[in-house]
C-alpha positions in Angstrom: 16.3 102.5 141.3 14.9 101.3 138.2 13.7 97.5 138.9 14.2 95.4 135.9 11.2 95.3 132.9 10.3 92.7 130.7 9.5 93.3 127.1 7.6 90.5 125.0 9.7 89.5 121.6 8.1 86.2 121.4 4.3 84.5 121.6 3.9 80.8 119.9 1.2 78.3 119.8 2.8 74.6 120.4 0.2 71.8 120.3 -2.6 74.3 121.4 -0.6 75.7 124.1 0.1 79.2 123.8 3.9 80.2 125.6 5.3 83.8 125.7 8.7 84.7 125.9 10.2 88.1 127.1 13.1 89.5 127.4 14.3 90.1 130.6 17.7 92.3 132.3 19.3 89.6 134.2 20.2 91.8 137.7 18.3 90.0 140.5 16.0 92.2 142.8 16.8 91.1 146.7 20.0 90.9 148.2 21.2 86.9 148.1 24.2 86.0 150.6 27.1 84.6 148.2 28.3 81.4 149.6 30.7 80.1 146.9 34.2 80.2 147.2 36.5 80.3 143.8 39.9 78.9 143.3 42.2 81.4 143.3 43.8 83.1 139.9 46.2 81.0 138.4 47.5 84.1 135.8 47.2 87.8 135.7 48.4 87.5 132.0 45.2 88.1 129.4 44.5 84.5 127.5 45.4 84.3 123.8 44.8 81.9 121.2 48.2 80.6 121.0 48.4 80.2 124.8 44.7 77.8 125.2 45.5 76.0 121.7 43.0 75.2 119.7 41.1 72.8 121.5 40.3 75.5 124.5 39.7 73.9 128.1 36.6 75.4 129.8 39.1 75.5 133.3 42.1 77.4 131.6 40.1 79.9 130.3 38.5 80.3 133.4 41.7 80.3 135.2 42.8 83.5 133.6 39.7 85.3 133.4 37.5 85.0 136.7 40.0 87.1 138.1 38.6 89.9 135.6 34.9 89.6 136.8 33.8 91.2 140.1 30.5 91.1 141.6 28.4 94.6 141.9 25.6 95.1 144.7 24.1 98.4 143.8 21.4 99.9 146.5 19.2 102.7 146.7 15.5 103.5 147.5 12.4 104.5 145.9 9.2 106.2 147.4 5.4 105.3 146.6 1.9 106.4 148.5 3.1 103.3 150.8 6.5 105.0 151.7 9.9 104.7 151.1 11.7 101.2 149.8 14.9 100.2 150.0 16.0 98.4 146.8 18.6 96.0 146.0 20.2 94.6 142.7 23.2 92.4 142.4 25.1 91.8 139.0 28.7 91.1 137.6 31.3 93.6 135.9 34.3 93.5 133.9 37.6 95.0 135.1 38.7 97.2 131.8 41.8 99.0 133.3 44.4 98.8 136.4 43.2 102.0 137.2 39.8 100.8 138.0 37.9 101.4 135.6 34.5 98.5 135.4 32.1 97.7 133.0 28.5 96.8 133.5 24.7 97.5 132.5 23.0 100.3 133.0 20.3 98.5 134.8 22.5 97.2 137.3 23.1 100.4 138.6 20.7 102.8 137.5 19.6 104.8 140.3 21.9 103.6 142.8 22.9 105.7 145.7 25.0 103.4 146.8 27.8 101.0 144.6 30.1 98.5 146.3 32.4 96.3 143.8 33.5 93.1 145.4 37.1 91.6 143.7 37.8 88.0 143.2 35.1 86.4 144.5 33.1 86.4 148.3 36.6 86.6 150.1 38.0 89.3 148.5 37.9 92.8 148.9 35.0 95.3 148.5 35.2 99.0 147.1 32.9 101.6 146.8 32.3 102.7 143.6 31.1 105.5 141.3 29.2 106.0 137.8 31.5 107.6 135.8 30.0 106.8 132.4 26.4 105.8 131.1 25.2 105.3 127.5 21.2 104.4 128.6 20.5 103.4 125.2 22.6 100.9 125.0 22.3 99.5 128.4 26.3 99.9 129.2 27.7 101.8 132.6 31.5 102.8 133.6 32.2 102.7 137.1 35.3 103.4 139.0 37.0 102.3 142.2 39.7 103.0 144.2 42.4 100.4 142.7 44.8 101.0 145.6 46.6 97.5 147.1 44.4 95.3 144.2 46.0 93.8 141.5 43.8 94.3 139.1 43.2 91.6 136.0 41.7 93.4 132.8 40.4 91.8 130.1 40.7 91.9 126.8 38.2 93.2 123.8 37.8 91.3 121.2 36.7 91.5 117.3 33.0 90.5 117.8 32.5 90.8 113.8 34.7 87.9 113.7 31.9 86.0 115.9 30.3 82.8 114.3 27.4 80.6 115.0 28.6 77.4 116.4 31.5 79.5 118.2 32.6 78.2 121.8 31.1 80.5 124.5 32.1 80.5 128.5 30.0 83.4 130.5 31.4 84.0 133.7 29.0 86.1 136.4 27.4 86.2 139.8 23.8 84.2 139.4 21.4 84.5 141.8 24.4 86.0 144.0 26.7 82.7 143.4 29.7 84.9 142.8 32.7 83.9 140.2 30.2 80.9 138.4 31.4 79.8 134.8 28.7 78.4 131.9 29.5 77.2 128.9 28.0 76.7 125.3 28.1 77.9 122.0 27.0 81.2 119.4 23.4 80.1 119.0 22.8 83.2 116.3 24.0 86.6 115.8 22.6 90.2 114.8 19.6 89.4 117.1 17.4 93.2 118.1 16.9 93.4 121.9 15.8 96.6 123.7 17.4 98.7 126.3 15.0 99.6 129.6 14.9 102.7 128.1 13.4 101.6 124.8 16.3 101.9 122.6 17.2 99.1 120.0 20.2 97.5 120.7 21.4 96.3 117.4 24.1 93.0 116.4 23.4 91.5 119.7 24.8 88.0 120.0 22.1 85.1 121.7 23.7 82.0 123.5 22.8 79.1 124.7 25.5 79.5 127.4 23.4 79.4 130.9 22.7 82.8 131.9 20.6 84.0 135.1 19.6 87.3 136.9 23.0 88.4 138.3 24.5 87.5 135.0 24.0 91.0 133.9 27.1 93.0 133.2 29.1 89.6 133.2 31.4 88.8 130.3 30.9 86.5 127.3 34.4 85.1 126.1 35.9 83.3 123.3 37.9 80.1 123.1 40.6 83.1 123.5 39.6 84.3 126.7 38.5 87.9 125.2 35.0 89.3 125.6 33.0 88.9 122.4 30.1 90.4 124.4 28.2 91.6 127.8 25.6 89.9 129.1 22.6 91.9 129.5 19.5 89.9 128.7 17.9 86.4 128.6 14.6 85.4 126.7 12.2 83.9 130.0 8.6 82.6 130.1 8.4 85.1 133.3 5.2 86.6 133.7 4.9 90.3 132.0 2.0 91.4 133.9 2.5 94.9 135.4 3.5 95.1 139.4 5.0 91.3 138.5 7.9 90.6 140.8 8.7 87.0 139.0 12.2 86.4 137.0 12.8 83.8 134.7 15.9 81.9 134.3 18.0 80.2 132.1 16.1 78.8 129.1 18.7 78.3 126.8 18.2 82.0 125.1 20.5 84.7 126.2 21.5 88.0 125.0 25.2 90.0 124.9 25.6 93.4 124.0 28.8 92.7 121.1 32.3 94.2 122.3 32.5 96.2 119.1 29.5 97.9 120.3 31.1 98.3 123.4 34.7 99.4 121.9 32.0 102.3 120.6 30.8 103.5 123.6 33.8 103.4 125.3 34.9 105.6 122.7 32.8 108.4 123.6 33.1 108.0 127.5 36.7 107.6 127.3 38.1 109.4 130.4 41.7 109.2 129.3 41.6 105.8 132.4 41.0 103.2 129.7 43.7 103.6 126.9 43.9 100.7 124.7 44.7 97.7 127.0 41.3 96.5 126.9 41.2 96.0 123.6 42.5 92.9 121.4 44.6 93.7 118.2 
């Protein structure tokens, strides 16, 4: 399985101190016991505008949308002149469909031989799931589960053009394997450049200041609406970048989500007829 790689975007001299920032995909390597419990869903209903008001509460919009955001522990192995390793990532997904259809980043599951999807949070259920989608270059992954006896909560699309700096911004994900944890902040700037693992630009990407950490990746990025704006793929960390490094930074303040419109664009070309158009806002 592909472990995660940093790429340097930054390096800055502050009062003779010289600090590098990279990039780095946010799915934790290791497998971390989840040991929080969420509150259980108070809606299946998507959030609108009208419903929050305009003076959105960070618990209402969390209320309807946790319930859209599963956790993803994705396993396989790799082989080196020391043997064969067994390799773990966790990271977060968003439920796009009743039918089962998930969305995630390609790193999270890249080279997995094995998928299990856990729903609404450390105490609900687990499914095996399978890749039925991958567009590398822009770091985004379909996978699809068994939706039999779930009652499954998609979430919404929404317009990321619309996006503004200053915007409210709640990113709900699995950090560090702490399943179903909300962050909240703001739209820090817009039409950032990150790169996929595979090298490819990934254009319009929206930075945050919302906390993200490994496990984040694959999470949602909402609105004061409750509709993803984005997918949180990346965050900018002071990690070390030297090769065979094992270290991950965390939350600095400077995170990355792939915008829903490029998403609504993808999904367009790996439509499987399992999505329709319930995923995304009018």
């Amino acid at each position: 399985m592909r472990r995660p790689t940093a790429t340097m975007i930054l390096s800055a001299a502050l009062g003779g101190v010289v600090t590098a920032a990279a990039v780095l995909v946010l799915a934790p390597t290791g497998t971390v016991k989840r040991t929080v419990v969420s509150s259980p869903p108070l809606s299946a209903g998507v959030a609108t505008a009208d419903e929050l008001g305009h003076q959105p509460l960070a618990h209402l919009i969390y209320d309807r949308d946790a319930p859209g955001v599963v956790a993803i522990s994705a396993t396989g192995t790799s082989s080196s002149f020391l043997g064969t390793t067994e390799n773990a990532d966790t990271g977060s997904g968003i439920v796009l469909s009743q039918s089962g259809i998930i969305l995630t980043n390609n790193h999270v599951v890249s080279g997995a031989s094995k998928i299990e999807v856990q729903i609404g949070g450390s105490e609900g259920p687990l499914r095996h799931a399978k890749v039925v989608g991958v567009d590398a270059s822009k770091d985004l992954a379909l996978l699809q589960i068994d939706p039999s006896g779930l009652a499954l909560h998609p979430l919404a699309l929404a317009d990321s053009a619309t996006v503004r700096v200053g915007d409210p911004a709640f990113a709900i994900g699995n950090p560090y394997g702490y399943d179903q944890t909300l962050t909240v902040g703001v739209i820090s700037a817009l039409d950032r450049t990150i790169a996929a693992p595979n090298g490819a630009a990934i254009n319009d990407v929206i930075q945050t200041d919302a906390a993200l950490n490994p496990g984040n990746s694959g999470g949602p990025l909402l609105n004061a609406a409750g509709e993803v704006i984005g997918v949180n793929s990346q965050i900018a960390s002071s990690a070390s970048n030297e090769p065979g490094s094992s270290e991950q930074g965390g939350n600095t303040g400077i995170g990355f989500a792939i915008p829903s419109d490029t998403v609504k664009a993808v999904l367009s070309r790996l439509d499987h007829g399992a999505i329709g158009t319930s995923a995304i806002a009018s």
